[in-house]
Wavefront OBJ file of the C-alpha trace (Angstrom):
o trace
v 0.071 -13.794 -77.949
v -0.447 -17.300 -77.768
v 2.967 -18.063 -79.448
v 4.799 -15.659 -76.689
v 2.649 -17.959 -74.048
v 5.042 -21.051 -74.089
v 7.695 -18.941 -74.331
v 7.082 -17.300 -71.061
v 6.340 -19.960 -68.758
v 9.689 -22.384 -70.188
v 11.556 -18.803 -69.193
v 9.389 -18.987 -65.386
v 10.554 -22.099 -65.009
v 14.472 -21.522 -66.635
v 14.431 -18.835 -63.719
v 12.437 -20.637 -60.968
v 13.992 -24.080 -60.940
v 17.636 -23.319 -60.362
v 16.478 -20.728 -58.197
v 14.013 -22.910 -55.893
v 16.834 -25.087 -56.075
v 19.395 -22.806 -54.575
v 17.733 -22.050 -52.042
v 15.732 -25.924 -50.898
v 19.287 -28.386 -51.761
v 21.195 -26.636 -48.330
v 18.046 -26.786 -46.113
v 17.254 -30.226 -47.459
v 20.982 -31.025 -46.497
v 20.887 -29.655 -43.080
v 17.694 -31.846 -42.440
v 19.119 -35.255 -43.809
v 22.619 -34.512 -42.018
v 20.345 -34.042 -38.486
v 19.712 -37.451 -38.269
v 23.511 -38.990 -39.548
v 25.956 -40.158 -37.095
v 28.865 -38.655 -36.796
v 30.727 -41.232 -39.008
v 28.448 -40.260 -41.454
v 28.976 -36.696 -41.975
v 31.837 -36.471 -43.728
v 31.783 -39.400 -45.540
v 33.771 -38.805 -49.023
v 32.514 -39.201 -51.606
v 29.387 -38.021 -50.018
v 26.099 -39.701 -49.683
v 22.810 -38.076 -49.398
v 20.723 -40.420 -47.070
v 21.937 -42.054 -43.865
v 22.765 -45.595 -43.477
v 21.754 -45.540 -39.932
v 19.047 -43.288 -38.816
v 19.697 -41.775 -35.942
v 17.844 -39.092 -33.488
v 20.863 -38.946 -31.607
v 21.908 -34.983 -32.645
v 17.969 -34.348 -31.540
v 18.309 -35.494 -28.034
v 21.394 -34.304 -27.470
v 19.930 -31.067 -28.036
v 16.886 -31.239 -26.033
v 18.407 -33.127 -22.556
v 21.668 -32.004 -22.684
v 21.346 -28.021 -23.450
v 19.842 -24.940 -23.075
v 17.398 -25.160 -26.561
v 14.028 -24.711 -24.686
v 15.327 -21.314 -23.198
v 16.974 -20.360 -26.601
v 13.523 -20.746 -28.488
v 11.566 -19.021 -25.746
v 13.802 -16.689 -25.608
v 13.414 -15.881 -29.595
v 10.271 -16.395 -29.576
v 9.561 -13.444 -26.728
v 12.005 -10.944 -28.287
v 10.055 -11.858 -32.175
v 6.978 -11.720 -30.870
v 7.174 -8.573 -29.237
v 9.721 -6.806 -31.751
v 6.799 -7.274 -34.822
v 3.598 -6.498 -32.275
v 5.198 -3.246 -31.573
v 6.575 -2.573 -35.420
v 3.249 -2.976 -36.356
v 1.613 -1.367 -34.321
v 3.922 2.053 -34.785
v 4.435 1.031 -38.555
v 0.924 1.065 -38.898
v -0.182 4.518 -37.287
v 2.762 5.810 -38.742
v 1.953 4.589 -42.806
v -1.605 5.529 -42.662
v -1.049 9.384 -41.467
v 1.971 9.318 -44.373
v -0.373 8.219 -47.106
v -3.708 9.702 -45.822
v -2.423 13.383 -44.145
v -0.519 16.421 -45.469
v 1.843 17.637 -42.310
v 5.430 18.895 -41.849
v 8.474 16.984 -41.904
v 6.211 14.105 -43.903
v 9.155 13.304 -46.777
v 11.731 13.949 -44.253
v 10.378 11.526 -41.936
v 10.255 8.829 -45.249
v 13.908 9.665 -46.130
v 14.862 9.424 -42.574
v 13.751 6.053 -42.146
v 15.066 5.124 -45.686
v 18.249 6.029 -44.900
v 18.356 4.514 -41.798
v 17.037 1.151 -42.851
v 20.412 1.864 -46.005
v 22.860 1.352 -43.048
v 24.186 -1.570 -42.113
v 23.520 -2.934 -38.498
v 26.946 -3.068 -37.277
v 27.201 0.876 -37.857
v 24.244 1.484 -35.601
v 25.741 -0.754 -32.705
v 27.995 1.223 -31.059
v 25.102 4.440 -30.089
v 22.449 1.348 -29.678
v 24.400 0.031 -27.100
v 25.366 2.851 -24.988
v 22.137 4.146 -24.931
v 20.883 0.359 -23.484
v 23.832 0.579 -20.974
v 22.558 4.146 -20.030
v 19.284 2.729 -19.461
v 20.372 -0.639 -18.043
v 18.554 -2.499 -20.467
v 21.890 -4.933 -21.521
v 20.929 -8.402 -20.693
v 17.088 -8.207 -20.588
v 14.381 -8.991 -23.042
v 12.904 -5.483 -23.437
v 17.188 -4.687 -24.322
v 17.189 -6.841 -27.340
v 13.347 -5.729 -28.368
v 14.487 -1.782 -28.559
v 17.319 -3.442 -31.101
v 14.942 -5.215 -33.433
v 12.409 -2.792 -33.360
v 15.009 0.243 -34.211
v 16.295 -2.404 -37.128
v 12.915 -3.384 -38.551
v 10.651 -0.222 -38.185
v 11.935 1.524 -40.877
v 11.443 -1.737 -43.288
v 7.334 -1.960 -41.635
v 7.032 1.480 -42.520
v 8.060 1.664 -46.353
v 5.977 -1.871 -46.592
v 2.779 -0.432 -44.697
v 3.320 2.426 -46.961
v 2.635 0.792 -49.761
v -0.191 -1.548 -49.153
v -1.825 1.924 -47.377
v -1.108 3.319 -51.193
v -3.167 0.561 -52.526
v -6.340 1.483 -51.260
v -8.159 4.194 -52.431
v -8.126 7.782 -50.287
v -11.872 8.006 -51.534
v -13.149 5.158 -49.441
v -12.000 7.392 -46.102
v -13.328 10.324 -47.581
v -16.805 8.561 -48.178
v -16.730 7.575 -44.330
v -15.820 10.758 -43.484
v -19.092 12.107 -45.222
v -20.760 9.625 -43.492
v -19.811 11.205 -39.971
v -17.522 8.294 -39.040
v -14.149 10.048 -37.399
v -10.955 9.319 -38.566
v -10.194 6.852 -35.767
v -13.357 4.571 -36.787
v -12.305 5.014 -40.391
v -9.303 3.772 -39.861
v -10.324 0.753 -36.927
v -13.907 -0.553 -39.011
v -12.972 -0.078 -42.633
v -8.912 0.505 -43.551
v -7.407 -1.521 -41.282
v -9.546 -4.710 -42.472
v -8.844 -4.028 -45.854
v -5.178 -4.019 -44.967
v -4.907 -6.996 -43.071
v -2.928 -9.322 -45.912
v -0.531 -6.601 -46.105
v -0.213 -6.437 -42.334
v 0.259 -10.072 -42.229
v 3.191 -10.046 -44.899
v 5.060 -7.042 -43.323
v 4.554 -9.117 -39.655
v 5.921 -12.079 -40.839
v 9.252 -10.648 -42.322
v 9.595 -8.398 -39.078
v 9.164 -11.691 -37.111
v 11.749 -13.567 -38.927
v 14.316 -10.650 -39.017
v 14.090 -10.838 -35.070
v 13.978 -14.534 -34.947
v 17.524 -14.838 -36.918
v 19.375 -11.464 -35.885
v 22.163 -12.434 -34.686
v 24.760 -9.741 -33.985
v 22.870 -7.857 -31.506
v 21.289 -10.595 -29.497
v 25.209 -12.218 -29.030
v 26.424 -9.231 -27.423
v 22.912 -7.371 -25.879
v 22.199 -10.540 -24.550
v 25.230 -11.879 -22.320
v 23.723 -14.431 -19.840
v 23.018 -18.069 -20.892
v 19.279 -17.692 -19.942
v 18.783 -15.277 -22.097
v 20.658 -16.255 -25.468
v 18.116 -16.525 -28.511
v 18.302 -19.366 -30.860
v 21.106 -17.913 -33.506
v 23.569 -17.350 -30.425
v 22.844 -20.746 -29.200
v 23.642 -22.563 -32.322
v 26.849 -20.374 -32.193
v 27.962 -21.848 -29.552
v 28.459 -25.289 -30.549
v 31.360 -23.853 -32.703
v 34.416 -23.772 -30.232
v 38.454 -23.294 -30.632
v 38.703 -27.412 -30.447
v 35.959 -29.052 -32.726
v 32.356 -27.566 -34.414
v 29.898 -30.176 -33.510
v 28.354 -30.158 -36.204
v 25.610 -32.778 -35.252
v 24.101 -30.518 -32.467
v 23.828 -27.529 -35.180
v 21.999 -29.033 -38.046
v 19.544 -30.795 -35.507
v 19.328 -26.988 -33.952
v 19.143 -25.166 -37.074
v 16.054 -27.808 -38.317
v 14.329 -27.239 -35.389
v 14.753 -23.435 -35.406
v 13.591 -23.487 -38.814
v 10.173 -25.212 -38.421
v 8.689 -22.184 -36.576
v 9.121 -19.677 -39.395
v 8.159 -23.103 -41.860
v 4.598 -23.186 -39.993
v 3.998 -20.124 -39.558
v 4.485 -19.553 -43.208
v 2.051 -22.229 -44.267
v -1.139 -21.390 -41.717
v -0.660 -17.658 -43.450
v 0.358 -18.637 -46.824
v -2.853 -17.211 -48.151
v -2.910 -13.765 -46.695
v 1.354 -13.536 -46.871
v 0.685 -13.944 -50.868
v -1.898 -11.606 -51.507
v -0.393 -9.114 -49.178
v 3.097 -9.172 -50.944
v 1.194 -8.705 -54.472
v -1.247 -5.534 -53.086
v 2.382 -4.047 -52.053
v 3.767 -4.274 -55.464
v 0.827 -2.955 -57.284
v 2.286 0.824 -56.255
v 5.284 -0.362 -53.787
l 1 2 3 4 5 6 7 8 9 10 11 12 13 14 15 16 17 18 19 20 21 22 23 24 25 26 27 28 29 30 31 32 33 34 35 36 37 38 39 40 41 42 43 44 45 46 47 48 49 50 51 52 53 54 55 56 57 58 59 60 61 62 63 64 65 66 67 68 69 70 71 72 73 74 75 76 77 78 79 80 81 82 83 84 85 86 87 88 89 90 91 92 93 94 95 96 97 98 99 100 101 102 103 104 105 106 107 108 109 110 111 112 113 114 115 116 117 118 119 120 121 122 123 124 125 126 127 128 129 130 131 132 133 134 135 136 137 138 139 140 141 142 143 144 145 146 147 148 149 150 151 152 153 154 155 156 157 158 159 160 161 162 163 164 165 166 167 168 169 170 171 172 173 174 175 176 177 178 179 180 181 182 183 184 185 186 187 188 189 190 191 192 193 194 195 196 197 198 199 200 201 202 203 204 205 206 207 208 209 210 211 212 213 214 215 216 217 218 219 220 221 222 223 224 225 226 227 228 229 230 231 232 233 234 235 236 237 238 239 240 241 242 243 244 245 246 247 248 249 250 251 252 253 254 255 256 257 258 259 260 261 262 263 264 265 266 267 268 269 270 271 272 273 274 275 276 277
């Protein structure tokens, strides 16, 4: 065992370097090219630092478009889109995992499948139904979207944090007179707060960069969300590409905070769901 030990973590970090890498080098990119002038972007060979800083891309962004109503905008829709997953997704999980009823592994399949398809297939019904409704162009449009796309994900997650916990704590409350409402509200739900946390977060960030249905749900210029607004700085004469790595930076520090202030409860939720998940 102790031979096998440096073997293992020289193969973690084989594996975790390049991939850490692969993932950091284009975001660290986008945030260095945010503050080069535009003789500085395509400089060949290239260089990776600036050799004037410049917050020129930044301001441009801020005075001269619509970036406070994009980020509103996403941040209304997200914030919604994952109360409203969780809500459902969590009702939904508990019955699966704690009650016996009809339709239970059709229900599971059902949403399996669903979550199997890609977006673009689901569009077309999506959006007629919104047009029956007249919910094209509003907030409340684009939430029905994200939450359709992301419930089935929040169930199959809650599912298997739920599976975690032990049926025989509910049953002992249930001994104890409590109903199965106060079971749930004083002792489960506590218990499954890291893996609510984890499945909130990747709801969240799912409606924060969804891009296909907000560009065509949403068809004012009030009510564009963050991904459509970066769009939009590629046109049929030039792609000003200043204006959308200063965007993309700054629509990447939400999901970067929120991240760290729930680091702790995002990691031990994401390891209780693999335990059975």
């Amino acid at each position: 065992m102790a031979r096998k030990q440096p073997l293992q973590t020289a193969i973690t970090y084989a594996v975790a370097i390049p991939l850490t890498a692969f993932i950091a080098l284009p975001l660290l990119w986008m945030i260095i090219s945010s503050f080069k002038p535009a003789t500085e972007l395509f400089t060949s060979p290239p260089q990776i630092l600036p050799n004037n800083f410049t917050t020129h891309w930044y301001e441009v962004v801020i005075t001269s478009t619509g970036a406070a109503t994009f980020f509103w905008n996403s941040f209304v829709v997200g914030s919604i889109s994952t109360v409203l997953c969780l809500v459902m997704g969590i009702f939904a999980s508990y019955a699966i995992t704690r009650f016996d009823f009809p339709g239970k592994q059709v229900f599971l399949v059902a949403a399996l499948i669903t979550y199997m398809f890609p977006a673009i297939v689901l569009f077309v019904p999506i959006y007629l139904t919104l047009n029956a409704l007249g919910l094209i162009d509003t907030h409340l449009g684009l939430v029905v979207c994200h939450t359709i796309l992301s419930f089935p994900f929040a169930v199959w997650m809650l599912k298997s944090f739920f599976d975690t916990l032990p049926k025989e704590i509910d049953e002992a409350a249930w001994v104890d007179g409590a109903s199965y409402f106060s079971t749930f509200v004083r002792i489960v739900l506590p218990l499954s707060l890291p893996g609510i946390f984890s499945v909130g977060i990747f709801v969240f960030v799912l409606s924060w960069n969804e891009f296909l249905f907000a560009s065509i749900v949403m068809a004012s210029a009030d009510m564009k969300t963050v991904p459509v607004g970066i769009s939009e700085f590629v046109t049929s004469f030039d792609v000003r590409w200043g204006e959308i790595m200063a965007l993309g930076t700054l629509a990447t520090l939400p999901v970067v905070i929120m991240f760290m202030l729930v680091q702790r409860y995002f990691l031990r939720g994401v390891l209780a769901g693999a335990v059975k998940g």
